[in-house]
N, C-alpha and C positions, 0 to 999 in steps of 0.2 A: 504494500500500500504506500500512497506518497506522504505519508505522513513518519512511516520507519525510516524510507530512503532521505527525505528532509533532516531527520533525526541523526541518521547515521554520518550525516554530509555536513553536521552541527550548522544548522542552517537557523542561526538564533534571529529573534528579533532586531532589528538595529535602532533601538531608541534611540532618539532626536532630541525632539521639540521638550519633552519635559525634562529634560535634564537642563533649559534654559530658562525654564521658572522653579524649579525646586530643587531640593535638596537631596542628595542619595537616602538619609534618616528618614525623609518626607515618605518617600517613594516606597521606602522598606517598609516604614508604619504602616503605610497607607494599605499596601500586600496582604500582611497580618492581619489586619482588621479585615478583609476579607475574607482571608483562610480560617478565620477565627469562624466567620459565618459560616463557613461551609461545616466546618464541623460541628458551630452546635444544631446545627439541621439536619445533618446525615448520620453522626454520630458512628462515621466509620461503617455505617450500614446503608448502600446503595443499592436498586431499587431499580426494575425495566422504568416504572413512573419515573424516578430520577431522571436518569440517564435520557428517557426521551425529553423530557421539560429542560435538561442542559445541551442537547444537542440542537434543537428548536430555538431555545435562547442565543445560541453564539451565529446558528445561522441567519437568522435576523438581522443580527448586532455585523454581521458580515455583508448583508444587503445593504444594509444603510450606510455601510462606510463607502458600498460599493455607488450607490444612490449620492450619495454628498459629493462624491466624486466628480460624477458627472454635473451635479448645478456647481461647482467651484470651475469647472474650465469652461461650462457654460457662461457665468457671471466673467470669468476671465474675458471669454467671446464677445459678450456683452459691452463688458469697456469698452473692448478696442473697436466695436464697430458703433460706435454711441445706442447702444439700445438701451437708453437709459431706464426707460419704463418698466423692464425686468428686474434693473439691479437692485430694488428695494424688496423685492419679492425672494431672489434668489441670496442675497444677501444673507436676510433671516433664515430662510428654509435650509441654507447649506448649514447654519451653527444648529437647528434645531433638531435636524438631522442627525448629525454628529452626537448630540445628547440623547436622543432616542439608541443610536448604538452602545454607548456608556453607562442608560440604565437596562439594558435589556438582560447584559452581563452580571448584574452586581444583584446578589443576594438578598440584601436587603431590601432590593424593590420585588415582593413577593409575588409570584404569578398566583392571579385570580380567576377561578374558573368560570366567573360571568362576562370575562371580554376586557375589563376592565385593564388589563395588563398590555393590552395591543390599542388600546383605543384612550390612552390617556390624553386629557386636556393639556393645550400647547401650558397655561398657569401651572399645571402641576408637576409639566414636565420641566419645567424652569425654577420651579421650587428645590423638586425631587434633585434636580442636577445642584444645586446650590448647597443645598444639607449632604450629600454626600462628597462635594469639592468640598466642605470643609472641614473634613475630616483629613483632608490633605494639607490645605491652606486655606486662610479664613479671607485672605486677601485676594484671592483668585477666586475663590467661590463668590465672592461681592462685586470682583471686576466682569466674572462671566455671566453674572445674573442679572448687573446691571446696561450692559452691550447686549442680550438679549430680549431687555426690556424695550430698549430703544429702539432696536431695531422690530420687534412686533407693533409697535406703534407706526413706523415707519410704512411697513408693509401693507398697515390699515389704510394708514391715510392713503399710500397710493393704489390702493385696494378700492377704494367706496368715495372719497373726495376730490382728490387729487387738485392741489392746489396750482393756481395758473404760472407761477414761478418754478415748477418742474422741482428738479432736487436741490436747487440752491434753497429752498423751503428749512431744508434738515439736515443735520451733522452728518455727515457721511464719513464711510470706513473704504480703506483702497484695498486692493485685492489682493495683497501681501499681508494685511491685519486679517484678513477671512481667513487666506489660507494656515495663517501660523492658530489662531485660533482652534480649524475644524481638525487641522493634525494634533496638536497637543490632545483635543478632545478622543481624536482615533485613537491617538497611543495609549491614552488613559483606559479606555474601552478595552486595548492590549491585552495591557497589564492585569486588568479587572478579569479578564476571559481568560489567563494564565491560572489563576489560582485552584478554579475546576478542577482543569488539567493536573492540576501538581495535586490536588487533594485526592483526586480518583486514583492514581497512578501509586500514591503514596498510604493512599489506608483501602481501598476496597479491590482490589486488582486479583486479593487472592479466592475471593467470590465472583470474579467474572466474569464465570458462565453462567450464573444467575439470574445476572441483569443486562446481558449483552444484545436483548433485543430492543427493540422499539413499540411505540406503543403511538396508532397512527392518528386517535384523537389528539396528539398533541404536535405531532408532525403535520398534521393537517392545516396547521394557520402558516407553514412555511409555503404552498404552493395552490389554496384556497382561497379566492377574494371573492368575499359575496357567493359564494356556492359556484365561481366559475372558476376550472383549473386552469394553471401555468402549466404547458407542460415540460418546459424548461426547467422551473423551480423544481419541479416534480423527480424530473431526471435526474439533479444535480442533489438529490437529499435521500433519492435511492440511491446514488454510488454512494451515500455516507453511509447508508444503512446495512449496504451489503460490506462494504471494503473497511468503513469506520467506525462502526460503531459505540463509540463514544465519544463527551465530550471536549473536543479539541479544544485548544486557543482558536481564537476567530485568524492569524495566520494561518494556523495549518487548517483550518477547516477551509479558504482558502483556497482554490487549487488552480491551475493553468487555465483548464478548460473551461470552469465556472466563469474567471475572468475577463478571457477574451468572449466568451459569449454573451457577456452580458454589456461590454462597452461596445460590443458589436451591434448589437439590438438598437443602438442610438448612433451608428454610424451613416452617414448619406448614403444615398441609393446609385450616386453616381460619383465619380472622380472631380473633383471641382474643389480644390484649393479657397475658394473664396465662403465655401460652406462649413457648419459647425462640425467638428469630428472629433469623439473621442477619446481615438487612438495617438491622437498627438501625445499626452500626456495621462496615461493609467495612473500613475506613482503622485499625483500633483499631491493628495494628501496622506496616503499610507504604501507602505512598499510591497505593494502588491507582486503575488510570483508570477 
């Protein structure tokens, strides 16, 4: 499977971005108190229910970084060809995005079996992301909660108002503050989607013919919208089912082929340099294989 071959190749993550707002201590706490979570939840005891609700979780948390991807080169596109009217739109959606991958990972935002776990309000999700960055840093959790304040405002007015003076109207962010923003947010989500990984591997591995299957009510919101299938998502979460079986990092979950299939899906129909693509830049926010 490519997740042994990655393994064996020490194919590790290459944190960036937060190692230029925090601290190594930060970083380490920050871990802990997650692995902390897992174990007072699993208590060493994993479960087909587990292991499906954590492989479900990271590949979400893998969609969305994949998703943010695309509106950050979009909004890039954006700039440079004045399409001003998106960039308040794309702006917010790329950081809020980012933050729907960061909690999808973390333990403490507990899935709910009435929907409520996939369907949170943009308020709560900007809360939720706020009280668990400051568990990290109190200073970053206040700076990211307050640029996504501004910018949901932002996106309304040019949503439903849209004042005659276009974006000289409101404070604007350049597309080097989104992008260093939605990666720190990716990497966090990383990091977050690591501890899983090390907690299965490290307490329950010697039960894991137990719980090595899946269980498809909860795989089902990976490649189900509204009762209509993806058969894309569908394909790319049965090679997890059949090859992977458990909870990866949202890196190795991952893989080549999910990838390029899916920056593909948004790529022109025709050759033309002058249109949006892409394949110019996969890696803009997270180092995708």
């Amino acid at each position: 499977m490519q997740f042994v071959t990655r393994m064996m190749f020490d194919d590790e993550f290459p944190y960036k971005h937060v190692y230029d707002h925090f601290l190594n201590e930060q970083l380490d706490l920050f871990g802990k108190w997650i692995f902390k979570r897992h174990h007072d939840n699993l208590n060493s005891s994993f479960t087909i229910k587990d292991n499906s609700e954590w492989i479900t979780r990271n590949y979400l948390s893998s969609k969305m970084i994949l998703s943010a991807s695309v509106m950050v080169s979009s909004l890039e596109y954006a700039f440079k060809r004045n399409l001003n009217i998106t960039i308040p739109y794309l702006c917010y959606y790329s950081i809020i995005t980012c933050c729907r991958a960061f909690l999808y990972v973390n333990p403490y935002n507990e899935w709910k079996e009435n929907g409520d776990f996939l369907n949170t309000t943009h308020s709560k999700i900007i809360n939720l992301t706020r009280d668990y960055l400051n568990h990290l840093d109190k200073d970053y959790a206040l700076k990211i909660a307050k640029i996504l304040n501004e910018l949901k405002v932002s996106r309304e007015l040019f949503s439903y108002k849209f004042p005659s003076t276009g974006l000289n109207f409101i404070n604007g962010y350049d597309i080097d503050e989104i992008i260093e923003i939605c990666s720190t947010l990716c990497e966090l989500a990383q990091l977050t989607s690591e501890q899983i990984q090390k907690y299965v591997f490290k307490k329950c591995m010697d039960s894991y013919e137990e719980w090595n299957s899946v269980d498809m009510d909860y795989l089902k919101h990976t490649f189900s919208y509204n009762g209509i299938i993806d058969s894309e998502d569908r394909y790319r979460i049965d090679y997890i089912r059949r090859k992977q079986p458990f909870p990866a990092s949202i890196y190795y979950t991952l893989t080549e082929g999910m990838v390029e299939d899916y920056f593909g899906a948004w790529c022109p129909e025709e050759d033309d340099e002058d249109l949006y693509n892409p394949d110019v830049n996969w890696r803009i926010l997270f180092p995708v294989p």
